[in-house]
MIDOMI-325578 format. One record per residue (C-alpha): residue number from 1; x negated, y negated, z negated. Coordinates in steps of 0.2 Angstrom, whole numbers, plus 5000, padded with zeros to 4 digits. Each point is the difference from the previous one (the first is absolute). Example, Ala and Ser with C-alpha at 12.3 -4.5 7.8 and 13.67 -1.06 7.14 Angstrom:
! residues 2
[rec 1 [4938 5022 4961]]
[rec 2 [4994 4983 5003]]
***
This chain:
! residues 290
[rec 1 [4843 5185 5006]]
[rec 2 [5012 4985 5002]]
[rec 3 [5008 4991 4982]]
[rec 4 [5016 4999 4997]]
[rec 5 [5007 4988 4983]]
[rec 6 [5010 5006 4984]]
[rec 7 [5006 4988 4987]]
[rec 8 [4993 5004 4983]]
[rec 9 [5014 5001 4988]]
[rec 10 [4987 4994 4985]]
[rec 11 [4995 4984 5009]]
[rec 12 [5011 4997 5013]]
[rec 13 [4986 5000 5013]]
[rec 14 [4996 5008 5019]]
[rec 15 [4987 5010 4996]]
[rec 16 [4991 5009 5014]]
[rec 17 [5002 5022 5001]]
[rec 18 [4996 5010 5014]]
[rec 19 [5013 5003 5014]]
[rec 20 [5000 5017 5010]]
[rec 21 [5005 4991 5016]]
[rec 22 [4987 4993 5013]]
[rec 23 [5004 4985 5007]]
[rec 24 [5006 4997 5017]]
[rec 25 [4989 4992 5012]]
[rec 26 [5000 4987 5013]]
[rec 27 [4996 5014 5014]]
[rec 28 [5012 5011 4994]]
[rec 29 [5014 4986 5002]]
[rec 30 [4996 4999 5018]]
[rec 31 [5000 5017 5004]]
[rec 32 [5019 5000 4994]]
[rec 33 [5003 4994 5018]]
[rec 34 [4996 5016 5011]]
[rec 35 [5003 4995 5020]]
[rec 36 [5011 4983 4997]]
[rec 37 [5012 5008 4985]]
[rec 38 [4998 5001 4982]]
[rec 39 [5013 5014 4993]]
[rec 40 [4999 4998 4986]]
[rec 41 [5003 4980 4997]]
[rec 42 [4989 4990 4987]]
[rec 43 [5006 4992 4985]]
[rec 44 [4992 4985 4995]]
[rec 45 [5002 4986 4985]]
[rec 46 [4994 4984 4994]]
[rec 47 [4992 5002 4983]]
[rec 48 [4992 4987 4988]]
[rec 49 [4997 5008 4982]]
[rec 50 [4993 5013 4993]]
[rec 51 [5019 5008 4993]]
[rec 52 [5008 4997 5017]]
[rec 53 [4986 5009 5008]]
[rec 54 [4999 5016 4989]]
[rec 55 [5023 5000 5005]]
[rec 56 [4997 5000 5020]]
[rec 57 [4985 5008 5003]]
[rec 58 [5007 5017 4998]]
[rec 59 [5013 4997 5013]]
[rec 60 [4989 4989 5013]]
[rec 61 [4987 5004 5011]]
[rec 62 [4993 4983 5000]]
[rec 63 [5001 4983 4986]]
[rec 64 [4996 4982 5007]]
[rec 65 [4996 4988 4989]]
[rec 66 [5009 4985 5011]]
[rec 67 [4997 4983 4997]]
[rec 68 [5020 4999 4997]]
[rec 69 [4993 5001 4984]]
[rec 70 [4999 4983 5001]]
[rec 71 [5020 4998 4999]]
[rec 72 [5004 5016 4991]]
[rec 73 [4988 4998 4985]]
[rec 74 [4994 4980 5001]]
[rec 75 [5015 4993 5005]]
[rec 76 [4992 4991 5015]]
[rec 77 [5009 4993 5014]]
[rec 78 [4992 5010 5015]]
[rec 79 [4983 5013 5000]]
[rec 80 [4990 4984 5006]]
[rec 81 [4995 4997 4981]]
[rec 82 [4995 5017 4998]]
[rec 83 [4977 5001 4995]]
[rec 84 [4990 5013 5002]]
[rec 85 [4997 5000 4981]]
[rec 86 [5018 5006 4998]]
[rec 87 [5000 5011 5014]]
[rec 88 [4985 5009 4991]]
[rec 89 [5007 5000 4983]]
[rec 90 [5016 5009 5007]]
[rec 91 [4991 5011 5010]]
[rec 92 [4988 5008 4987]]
[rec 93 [5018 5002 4990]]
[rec 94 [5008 5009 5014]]
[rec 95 [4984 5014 5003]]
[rec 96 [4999 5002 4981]]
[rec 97 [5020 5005 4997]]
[rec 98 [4999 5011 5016]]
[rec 99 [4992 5016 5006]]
[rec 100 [5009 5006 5016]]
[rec 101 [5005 4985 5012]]
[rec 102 [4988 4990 5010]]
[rec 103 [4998 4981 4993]]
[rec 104 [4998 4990 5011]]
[rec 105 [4999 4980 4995]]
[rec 106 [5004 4985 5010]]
[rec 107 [4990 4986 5007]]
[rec 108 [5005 4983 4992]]
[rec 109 [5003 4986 5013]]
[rec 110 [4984 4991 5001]]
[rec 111 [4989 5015 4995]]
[rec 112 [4994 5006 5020]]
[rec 113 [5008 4990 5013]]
[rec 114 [4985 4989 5002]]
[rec 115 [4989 5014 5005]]
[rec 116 [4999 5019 5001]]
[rec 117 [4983 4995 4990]]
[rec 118 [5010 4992 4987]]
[rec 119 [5013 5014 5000]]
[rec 120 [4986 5012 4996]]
[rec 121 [4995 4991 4985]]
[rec 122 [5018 5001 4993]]
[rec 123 [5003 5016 5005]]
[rec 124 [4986 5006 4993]]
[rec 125 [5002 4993 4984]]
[rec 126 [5018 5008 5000]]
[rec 127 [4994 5015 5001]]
[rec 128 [4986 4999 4989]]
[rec 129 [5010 4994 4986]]
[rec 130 [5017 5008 5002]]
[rec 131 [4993 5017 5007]]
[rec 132 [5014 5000 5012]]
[rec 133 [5000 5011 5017]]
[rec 134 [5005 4983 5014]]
[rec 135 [5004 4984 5001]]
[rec 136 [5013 4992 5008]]
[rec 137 [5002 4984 5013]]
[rec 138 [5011 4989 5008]]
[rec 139 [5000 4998 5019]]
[rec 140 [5000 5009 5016]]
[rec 141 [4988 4994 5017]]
[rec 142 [4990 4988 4989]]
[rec 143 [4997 5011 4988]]
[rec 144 [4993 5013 5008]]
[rec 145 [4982 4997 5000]]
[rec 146 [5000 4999 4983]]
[rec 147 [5008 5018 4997]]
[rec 148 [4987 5005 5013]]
[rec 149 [4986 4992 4990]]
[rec 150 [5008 5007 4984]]
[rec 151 [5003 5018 5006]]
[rec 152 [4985 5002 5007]]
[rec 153 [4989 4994 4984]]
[rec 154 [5011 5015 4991]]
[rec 155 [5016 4991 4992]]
[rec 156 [5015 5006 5006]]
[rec 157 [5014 4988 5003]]
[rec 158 [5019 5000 5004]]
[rec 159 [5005 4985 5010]]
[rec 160 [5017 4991 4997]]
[rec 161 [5006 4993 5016]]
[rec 162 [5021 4993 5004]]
[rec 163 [5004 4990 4986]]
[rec 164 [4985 4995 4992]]
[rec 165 [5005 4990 4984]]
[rec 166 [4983 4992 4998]]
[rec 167 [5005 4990 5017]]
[rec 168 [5017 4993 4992]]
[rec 169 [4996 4985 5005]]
[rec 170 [4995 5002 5017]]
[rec 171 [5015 5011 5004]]
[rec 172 [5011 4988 4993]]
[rec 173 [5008 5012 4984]]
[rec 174 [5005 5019 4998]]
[rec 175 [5011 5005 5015]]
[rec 176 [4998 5015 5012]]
[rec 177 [4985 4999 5013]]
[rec 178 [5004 5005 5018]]
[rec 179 [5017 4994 5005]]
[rec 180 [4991 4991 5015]]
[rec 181 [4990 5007 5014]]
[rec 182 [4985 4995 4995]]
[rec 183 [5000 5003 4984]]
[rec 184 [5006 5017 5004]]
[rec 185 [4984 5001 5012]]
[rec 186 [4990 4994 4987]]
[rec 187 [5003 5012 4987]]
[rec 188 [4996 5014 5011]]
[rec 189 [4986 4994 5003]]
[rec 190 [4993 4998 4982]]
[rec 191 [5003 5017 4997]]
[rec 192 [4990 5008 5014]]
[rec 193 [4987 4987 4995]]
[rec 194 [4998 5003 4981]]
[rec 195 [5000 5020 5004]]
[rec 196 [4989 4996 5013]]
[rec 197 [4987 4993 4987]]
[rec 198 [5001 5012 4988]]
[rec 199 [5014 4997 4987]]
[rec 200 [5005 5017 4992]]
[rec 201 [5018 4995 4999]]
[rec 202 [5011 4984 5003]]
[rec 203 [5016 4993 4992]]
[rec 204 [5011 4994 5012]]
[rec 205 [5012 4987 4991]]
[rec 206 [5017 4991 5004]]
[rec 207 [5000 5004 5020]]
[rec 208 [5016 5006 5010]]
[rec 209 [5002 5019 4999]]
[rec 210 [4997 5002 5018]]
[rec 211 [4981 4994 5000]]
[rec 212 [4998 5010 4980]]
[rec 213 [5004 5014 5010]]
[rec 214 [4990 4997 5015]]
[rec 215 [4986 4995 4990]]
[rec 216 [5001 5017 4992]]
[rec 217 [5000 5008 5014]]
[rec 218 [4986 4993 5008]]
[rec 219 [4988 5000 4987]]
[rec 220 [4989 5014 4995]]
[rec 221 [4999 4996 4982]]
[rec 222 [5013 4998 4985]]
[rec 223 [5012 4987 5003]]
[rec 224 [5007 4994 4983]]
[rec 225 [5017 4992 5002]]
[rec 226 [5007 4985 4988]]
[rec 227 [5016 4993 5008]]
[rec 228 [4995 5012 5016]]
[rec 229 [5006 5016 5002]]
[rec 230 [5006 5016 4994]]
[rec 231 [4989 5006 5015]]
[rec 232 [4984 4994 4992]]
[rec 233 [4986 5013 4993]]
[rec 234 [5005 4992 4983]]
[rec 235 [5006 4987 4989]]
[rec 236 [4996 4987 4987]]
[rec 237 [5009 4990 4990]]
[rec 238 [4996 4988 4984]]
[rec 239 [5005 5012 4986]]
[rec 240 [5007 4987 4991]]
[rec 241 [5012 4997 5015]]
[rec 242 [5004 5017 5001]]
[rec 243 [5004 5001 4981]]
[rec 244 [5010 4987 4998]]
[rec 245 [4993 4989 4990]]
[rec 246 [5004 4983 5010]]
[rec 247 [5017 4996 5003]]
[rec 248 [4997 4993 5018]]
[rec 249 [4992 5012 5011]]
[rec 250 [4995 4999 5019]]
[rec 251 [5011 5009 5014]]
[rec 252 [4989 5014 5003]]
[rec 253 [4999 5005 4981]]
[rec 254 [5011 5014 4994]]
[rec 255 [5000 4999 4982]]
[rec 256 [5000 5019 4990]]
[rec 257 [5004 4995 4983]]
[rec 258 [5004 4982 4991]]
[rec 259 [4987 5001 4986]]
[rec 260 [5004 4980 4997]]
[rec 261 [5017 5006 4994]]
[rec 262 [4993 5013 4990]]
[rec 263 [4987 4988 4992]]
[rec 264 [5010 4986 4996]]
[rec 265 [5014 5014 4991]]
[rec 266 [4986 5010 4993]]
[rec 267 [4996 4981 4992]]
[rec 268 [5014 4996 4995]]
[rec 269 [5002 5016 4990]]
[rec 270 [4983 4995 4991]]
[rec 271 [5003 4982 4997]]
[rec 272 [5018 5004 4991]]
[rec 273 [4992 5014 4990]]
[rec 274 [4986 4986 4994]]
[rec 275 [5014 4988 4996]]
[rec 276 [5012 5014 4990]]
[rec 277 [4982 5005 4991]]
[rec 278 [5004 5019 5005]]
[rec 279 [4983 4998 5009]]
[rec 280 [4987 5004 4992]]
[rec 281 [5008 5016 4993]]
[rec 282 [4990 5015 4988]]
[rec 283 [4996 5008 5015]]
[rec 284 [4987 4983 5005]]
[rec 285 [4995 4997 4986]]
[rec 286 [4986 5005 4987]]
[rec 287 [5007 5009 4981]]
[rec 288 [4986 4999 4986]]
[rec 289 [4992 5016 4998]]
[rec 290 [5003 5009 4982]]
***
């Protein structure tokens, strides 16, 4: 039996209870895809904490833990400061506040680029201490043997080709991938290489819509679009994006709700009842006993 979290109202703490759900698996994502389609269109979310985990996971079908927790929770300019200490200290947070979505946590840049035996070690180590169902990785043709050596030593992975934001500096900033030939070329044949070597999925990040929807097309296992295409076998987006809790927000994010706005009003409200002294009132706080 999988565990969910509730919050106990005498402490204030997640304390694990049984959760009749079983947890979706790594196989069970990629048999969404039946002959190059996936009806039914997965629905993925970055996710950091333990209280953020336990509000998607009933709605999603899988919860990476990106390394854009580097920006969104630390405040760092980029994911290239991003350890593998944090990585695992986020990741066992995610698995303990969900029971239904498959976690899968990304590869911090530096962690297995010099060696699919490297790679192994840190995979390995985020599975062991997270409890997670995959990793994630940066990279297309070059990467491939590592995936290969991954998969077949029993860790699943999704690879992440296009825009790879651990290579900001080698691709020169954020744009959209593919707008030349080669690049077009390229991307194509990144994806037929990371499915070739094993990966369970890819995400397919900031390219033209054309070659989103080629390589969905092409590929026989789940294509998860981010600044793609509708026409992907899912999406992902960082929730806090998605939320709106930033004011600035890339192109390809639609943002559902403008919890910032809601925050800083819901603060406000607080901080003028503190200074009026109408907070705290006889309903928080503590009346001698007769």
């Amino acid at each position: 039996m999988s565990t969910t979290f509730t919050i106990d109202t005498s402490t204030s703490r997640a304390n694990p209870t049984p959760a009749p759900m079983k947890r979706l698996t790594v196989p069970a994502i990629q048999r969404r895809k039946i002959e190059g389609r996936t009806e039914q269109p997965l629905v993925m979310l970055t996710a950091y904490t333990v209280r953020m985990a336990q509000l998607l996971d009933p709605h999603c079908d899988i919860l990476l833990v990106g390394d854009s927790l580097g920006q969104v929770i630390y405040g760092l300019p980029s994911t290239l400061g991003v350890t593998l200490d944090m990585m695992c200290a986020h990741g066992a947070a995610v698995v303990r506040g969900s029971y239904h979505s498959v976690v899968v946590v990304d590869m911090p840049f530096g962690s297995y680029e010099a060696s699919p035996e490297q790679a192994f070690a840190s995979a390995s180590r985020l599975l062991a201490d997270t409890g997670c169902a995959a990793v994630k990785l940066e990279g297309g043709q070059a990467m491939a043997p590592t995936i290969r050596f991954l998969s077949e030593r029993g860790i699943p992975v999704m690879a992440h080709i296009g825009l790879t934001p651990q290579a900001v500096n080698a691709l020169g900033g954020y744009g959209a991938r593919g707008r030349s030939q080669q690049e077009h070329e390229k991307i194509l044949a990144d994806a037929k290489a990371v499915a070739d070597a094993g990966a369970f999925a890819m995400v397919l990040e900031g390219v033209l819509e054309p070659i989103a929807v080629a390589v969905t097309h092409s590929a026989d296992v789940p294509v998860i679009g981010i600044g793609a295409s509708a026409e992907c076998d899912g999406q992902v987006l960082v929730a806090e994006d998605m939320l709106g809790l930033f004011e600035r927000t890339p192109r390809f994010v639609k943002r559902f709700d403008d919890l910032a706005g809601r925050i800083s009003a819901a603060v406000g409200t607080y901080a003028d009842a503190v200074r009026s002294r109408r907070f705290p009132g006889p309903e928080q706080t503590y009346a001698p006993k007769d």
